[in-house]
N, C-alpha and C positions, 0 to 999 in steps of 0.2 A: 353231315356224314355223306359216304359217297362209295360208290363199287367198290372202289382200293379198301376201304374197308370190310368192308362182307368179306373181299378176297383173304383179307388177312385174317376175319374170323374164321370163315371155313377151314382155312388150311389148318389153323390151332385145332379143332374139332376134327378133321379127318386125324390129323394125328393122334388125338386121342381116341380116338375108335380105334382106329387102327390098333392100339394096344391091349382092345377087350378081344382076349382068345376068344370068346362066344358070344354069337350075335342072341342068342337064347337064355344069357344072360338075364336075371331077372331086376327090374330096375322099380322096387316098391314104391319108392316116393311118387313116380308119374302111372302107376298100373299097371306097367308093360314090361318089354324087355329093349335089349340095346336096340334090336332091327325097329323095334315098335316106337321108340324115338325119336332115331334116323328119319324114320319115314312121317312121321309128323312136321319136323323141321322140314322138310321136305315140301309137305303139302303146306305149312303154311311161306316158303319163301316164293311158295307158286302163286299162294294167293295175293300173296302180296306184289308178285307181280302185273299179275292181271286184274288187279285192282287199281292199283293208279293207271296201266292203260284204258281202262273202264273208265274212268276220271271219276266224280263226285256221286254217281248213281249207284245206290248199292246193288252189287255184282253178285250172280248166284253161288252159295258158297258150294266148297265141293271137298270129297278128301279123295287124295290119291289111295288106290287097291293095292294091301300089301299081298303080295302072291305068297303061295304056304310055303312056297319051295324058296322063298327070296333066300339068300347068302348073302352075310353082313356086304363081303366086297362089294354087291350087286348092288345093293340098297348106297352106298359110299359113295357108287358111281353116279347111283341118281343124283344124292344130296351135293355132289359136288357141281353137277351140270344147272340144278335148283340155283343154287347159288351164285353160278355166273350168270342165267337168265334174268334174275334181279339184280344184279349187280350195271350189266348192261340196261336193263329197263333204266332203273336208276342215275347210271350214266349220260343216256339219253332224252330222258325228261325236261321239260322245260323250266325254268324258273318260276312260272306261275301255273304247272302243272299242279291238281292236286286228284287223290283216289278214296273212295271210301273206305273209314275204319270202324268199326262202330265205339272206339274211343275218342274219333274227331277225324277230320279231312285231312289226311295227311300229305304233307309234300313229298317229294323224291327224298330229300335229308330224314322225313320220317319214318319213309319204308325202309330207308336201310339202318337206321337203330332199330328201327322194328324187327327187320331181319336178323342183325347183328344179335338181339338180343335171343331172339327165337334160339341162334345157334349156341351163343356163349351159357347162356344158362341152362340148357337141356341138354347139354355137354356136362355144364356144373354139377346137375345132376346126377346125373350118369357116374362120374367122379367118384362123387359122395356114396351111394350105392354102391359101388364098384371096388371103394376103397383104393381109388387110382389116384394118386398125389398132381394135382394139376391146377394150373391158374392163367387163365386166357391174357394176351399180350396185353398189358397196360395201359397201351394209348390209346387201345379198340374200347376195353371196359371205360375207362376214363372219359371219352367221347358219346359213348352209349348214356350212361350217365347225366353227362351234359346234357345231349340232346332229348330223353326222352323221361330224366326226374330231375329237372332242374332244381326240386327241392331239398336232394340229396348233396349232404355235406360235400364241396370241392374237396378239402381238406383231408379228408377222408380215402384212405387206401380204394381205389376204384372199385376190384373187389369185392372189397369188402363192402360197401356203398352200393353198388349195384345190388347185391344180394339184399342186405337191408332192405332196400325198396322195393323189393319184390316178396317181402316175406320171407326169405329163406336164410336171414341170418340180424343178430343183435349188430346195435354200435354202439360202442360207451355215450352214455348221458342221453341218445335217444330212444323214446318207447320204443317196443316192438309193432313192425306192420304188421297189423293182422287182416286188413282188406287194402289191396292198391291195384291201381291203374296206371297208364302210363300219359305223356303227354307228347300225340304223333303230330298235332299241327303243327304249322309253324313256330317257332319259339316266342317269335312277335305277337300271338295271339294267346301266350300262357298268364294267367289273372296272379301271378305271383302266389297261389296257395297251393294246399298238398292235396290233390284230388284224394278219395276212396271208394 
């Protein structure tokens, strides 16, 4: 995975923010509201920036301050700026780059399924709470997927498969996740099982 894709997840999630009339929106499944989301994906595509420039030493973690006064646009403009800053990290990484996760040392391909997913699923959410009919572009979930549940059906509606693997939805013939992880190293270094 790689910047062009965070860019194309973000933009599907700005778009859908953008169509919650209220950042005060209340968003039960994650305990917060739309701004309160926003600003998490936020704080973690930072972290995950400055994590792989950190390289393999764990980096102090941190959350960005939501201000009381924030306005969703406000918060948008960060998650959007968030987004290019790891897209570009990402961009620029090396091929034997790696950063602290505390699910594995991830490479630049796994900070941005990491990213990608931070965005497409807590967009997902948001969604679902929100009662907003939306489904993130295809080749980004399908990629996401690949890269960070390889255990999850190809076959399988991306989607629908992402969600699965994260607990947040059934797939015919497979149990339900009720605990999962993802898989941010390399791909060359996944034991072929389904972590949890």
């Amino acid at each position: 995975m790689t910047g062009d894709d965070l860019r194309v997840a973000g933009l599907a999630v700005q778009e859908l923010l953008a169509r919650v009339p209220d950042g005060a929106a209340a968003v039960p499944t994650l305990g917060t509201d739309v701004i309160g989301v926003a600003t998490h994906i936020t704080s973690c595509l930072t972290w995950y920036a400055s994590d792989l420039v950190a390289g393999t030493d764990e980096a102090t973690a941190f959350d960005l301050v939501r201000r009381p006064d924030a306005e969703l646009a406000d918060v948008l403009t960060q998650l959007r700026a968030a987004t290019e800053v790891l897209a570009r990290v990402v961009d620029a990484a090396g091929p034997d780059e790696r950063g602290f996760h505390d699910w594995g040392l991830a490479d630049a391909s796994g900070f941005a399924g990491m990213g990608c997913a931070e965005l497409l699923l807590h967009a997902g959410d948001v969604a679902t709470d929100r009662g907003l009919d939306w489904t993130p572009p295809s080749r980004v979930g399908d990629a996401v997927r690949a890269r960070l549940f390889p255990w999850a059906p190809a076959e399988a509606d991306p989607w629908t498969a992402l969600l699965w693997a994260t607990g947040r939805g059934e797939l015919p013939g497979r149990e339900p996740v009720t605990s999962w992880r993802w898989h941010c190293a390399p791909l060359s270094e996944w034991d072929g099982t389904q972590p949890t």
